[in-house]
N, C-alpha and C positions, 0 to 999 in steps of 0.2 A: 950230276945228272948226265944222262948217255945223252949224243948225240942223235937225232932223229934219221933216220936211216932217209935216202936221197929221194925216194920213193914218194914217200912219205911229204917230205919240203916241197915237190913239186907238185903233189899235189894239193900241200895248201896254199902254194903261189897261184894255182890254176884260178883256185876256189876264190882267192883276196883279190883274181882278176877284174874277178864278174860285181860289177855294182849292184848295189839295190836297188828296184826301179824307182827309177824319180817321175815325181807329180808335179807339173809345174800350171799355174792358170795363165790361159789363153785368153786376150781379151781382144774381142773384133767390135763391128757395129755396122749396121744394117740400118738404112732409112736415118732415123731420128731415134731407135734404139738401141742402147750398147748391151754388148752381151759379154758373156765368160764361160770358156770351156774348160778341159782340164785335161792336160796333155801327159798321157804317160809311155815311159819310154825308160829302156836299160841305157846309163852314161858310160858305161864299157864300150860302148859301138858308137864307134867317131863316124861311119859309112852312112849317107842316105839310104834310107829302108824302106821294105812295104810300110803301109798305113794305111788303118782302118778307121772311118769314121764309126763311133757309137752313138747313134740315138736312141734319144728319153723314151722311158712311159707317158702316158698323158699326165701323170704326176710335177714332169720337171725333171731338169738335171737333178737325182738323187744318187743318195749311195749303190744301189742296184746299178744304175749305168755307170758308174767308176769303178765300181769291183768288175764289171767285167772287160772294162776298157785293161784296168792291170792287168784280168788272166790273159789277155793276148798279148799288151807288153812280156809278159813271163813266157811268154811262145816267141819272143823274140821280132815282132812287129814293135811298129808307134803306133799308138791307139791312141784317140781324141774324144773322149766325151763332149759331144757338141751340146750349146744350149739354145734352145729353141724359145724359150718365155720371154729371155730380159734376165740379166745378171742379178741373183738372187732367188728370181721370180719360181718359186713352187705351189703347188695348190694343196688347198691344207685336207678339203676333202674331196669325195668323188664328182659331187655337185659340179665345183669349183675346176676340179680337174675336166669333165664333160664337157665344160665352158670353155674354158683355153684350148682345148684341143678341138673341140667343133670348130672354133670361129679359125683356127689356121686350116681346119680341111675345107671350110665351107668358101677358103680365099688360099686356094692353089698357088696364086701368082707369090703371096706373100709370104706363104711356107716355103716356096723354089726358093726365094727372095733369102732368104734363112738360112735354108739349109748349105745354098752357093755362097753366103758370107761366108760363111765355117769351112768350108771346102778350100776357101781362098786365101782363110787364115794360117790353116795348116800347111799348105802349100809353100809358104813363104819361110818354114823351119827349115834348117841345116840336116837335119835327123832326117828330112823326108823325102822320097824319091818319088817326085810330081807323078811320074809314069805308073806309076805302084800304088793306086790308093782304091781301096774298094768301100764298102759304108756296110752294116748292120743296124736294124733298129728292131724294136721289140715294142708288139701294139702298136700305139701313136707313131714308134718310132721306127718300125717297118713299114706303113705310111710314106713317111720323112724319106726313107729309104730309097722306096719306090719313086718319089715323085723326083727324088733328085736325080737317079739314072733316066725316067722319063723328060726330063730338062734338057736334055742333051748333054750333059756332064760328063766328060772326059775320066772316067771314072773304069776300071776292070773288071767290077762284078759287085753285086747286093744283092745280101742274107735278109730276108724278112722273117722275123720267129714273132707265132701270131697276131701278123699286123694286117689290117683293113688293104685287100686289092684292090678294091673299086677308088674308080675315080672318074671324075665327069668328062675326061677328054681322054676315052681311052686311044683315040687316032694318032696319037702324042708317044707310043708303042714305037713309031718309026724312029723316034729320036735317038732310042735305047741304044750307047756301044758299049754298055755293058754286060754279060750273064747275069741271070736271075737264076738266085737257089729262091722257092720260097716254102716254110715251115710252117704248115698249118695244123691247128688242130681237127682230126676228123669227129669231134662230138662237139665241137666249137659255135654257141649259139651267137655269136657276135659276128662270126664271120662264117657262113653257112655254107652248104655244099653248092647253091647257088651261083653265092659271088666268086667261086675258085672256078666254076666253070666257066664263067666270065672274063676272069682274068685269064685264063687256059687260053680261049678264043680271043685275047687282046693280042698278047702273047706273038700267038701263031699270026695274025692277021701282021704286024708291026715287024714281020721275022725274023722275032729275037730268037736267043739263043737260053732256054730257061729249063728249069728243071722244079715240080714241086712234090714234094713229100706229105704226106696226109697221114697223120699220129694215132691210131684207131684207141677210142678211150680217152682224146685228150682234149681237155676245151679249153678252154680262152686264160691268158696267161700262165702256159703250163711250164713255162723256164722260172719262174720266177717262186722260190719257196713262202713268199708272203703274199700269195695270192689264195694259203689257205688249202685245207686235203679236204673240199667238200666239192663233188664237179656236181649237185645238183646245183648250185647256185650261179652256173654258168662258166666260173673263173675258181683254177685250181692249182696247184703246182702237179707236175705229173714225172716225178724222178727219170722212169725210163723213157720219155718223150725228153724231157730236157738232155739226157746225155747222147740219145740216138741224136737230137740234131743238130748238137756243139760237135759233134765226130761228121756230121755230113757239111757243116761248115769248115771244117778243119781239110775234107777231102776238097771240098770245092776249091778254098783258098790256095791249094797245094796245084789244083789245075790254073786257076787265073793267075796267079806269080809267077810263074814256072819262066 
């Protein structure tokens, strides 16, 4: 057999460089309950790196928040699926789902409480460069998102994709030292043209530094392809709204790293 021309060796030395991304569970705890994340990250890169917290749906730490915790590992980030329930803890339907997620929005203190264990947990990784960590959440977990830069969180910037603005201390605005992308749907009956006017004027009033984007046609979990191709029922996947604002996430992240 011929030898492989040098070309050729180098570049599958380059290729046998790069690892697969590795999943590891993160386990913290909060209060009296323990929780578990799921830390993904390339083991070719020995350097502390950006890092993106992902929060859940009101679902629970599911597959949807890990898969896309990966795609940004695969963009060369650590990305952390945070959990927000209780290790394990998923809701098996909407009901049930409505239930967990009301009672951490309707108790602020002990969603921050949450979301700042996970923030603390990751912090504490070799992979992670403290200075470099921004949060995404999607629904419940643009929420999560929100209220942890609202914490005062030492945090670079959070992506909200159609997650609830409102919140009952919008004066809490002033804490923000992070930018705010947020990705709403414009036909979004869960989160209306109301409450983004509202956050608009938290926003400005708190003088943050924020940016939000408005999806014309897209309503309530339009990232997410299991949320169904019917938008009369309020909640849809919506193809060109999901990629228009994983590419305005991608610009933002490319300004808060820098």
């Amino acid at each position: 057999m011929k030898p492989l021309p040098l070309i050729a060796v180098l570049l599958f030395c380059s290729f046998s460089a790069r690892a697969a991304i590795k999943s590891e569970p993160i386990a913290y705890k909060e209060g009296t309950t323990d929780f578990e994340g799921v830390l993904f990250y390339d083991d070719a890169d020995t350097t502390p790196r950006r890092t993106v917290l992902v929060c859940h749906e009101w679902w629970g730490l599911n597959d949807y928040a890990k898969q896309r915790a990966e795609q940004l590992a695969k963009m060369g980030y650590v990305a952390f699926a945070v959990d927000m329930y209780g290790k394990g803890v998923q809701a098996k339907s909407m009901e049930e789902a409505g239930k967990m997620a009301g009672a951490l929005k309707d108790n602020r203190a002990t969603l921050r409480a949450r979301i700042n264990a996970a923030l603390a947990a990751v912090k504490t990784r070799k992979e992670v460069d403290p200075k470099k960590i921004a949060a995404i959440g999607y629904c419940f977990g643009g929420t999560t998102a929100l209220e942890l830069a609202r914490s005062g969180a030492d945090i670079v910037g959070v992506v909200s994709f159609h997650g609830g603005l409102s919140t009952p201390t919008p004066e809490d605005a002033r804490n923000i030292k992070a930018k705010i992308l947020a990705c709403a749907g414009g036909d979004d009956p869960f989160v209306k043209l109301e409450e983004v006017h509202d956050f608009i004027q938290e926003m400005k009033a708190g003088n943050v530094n924020y940016q939000v984007n408005l999806y014309g046609g897209a309503v309530h979990g339009f990232t997410n392809p299991a949320a169904g191709n019917d938008p009369s029922k309020g909640m849809a996947y919506n193809e060109q709204a999901d990629h228009r604002s994983w590419e305005a996430m991608k610009d933002f992240f490319a300004e808060v790293f820098k």
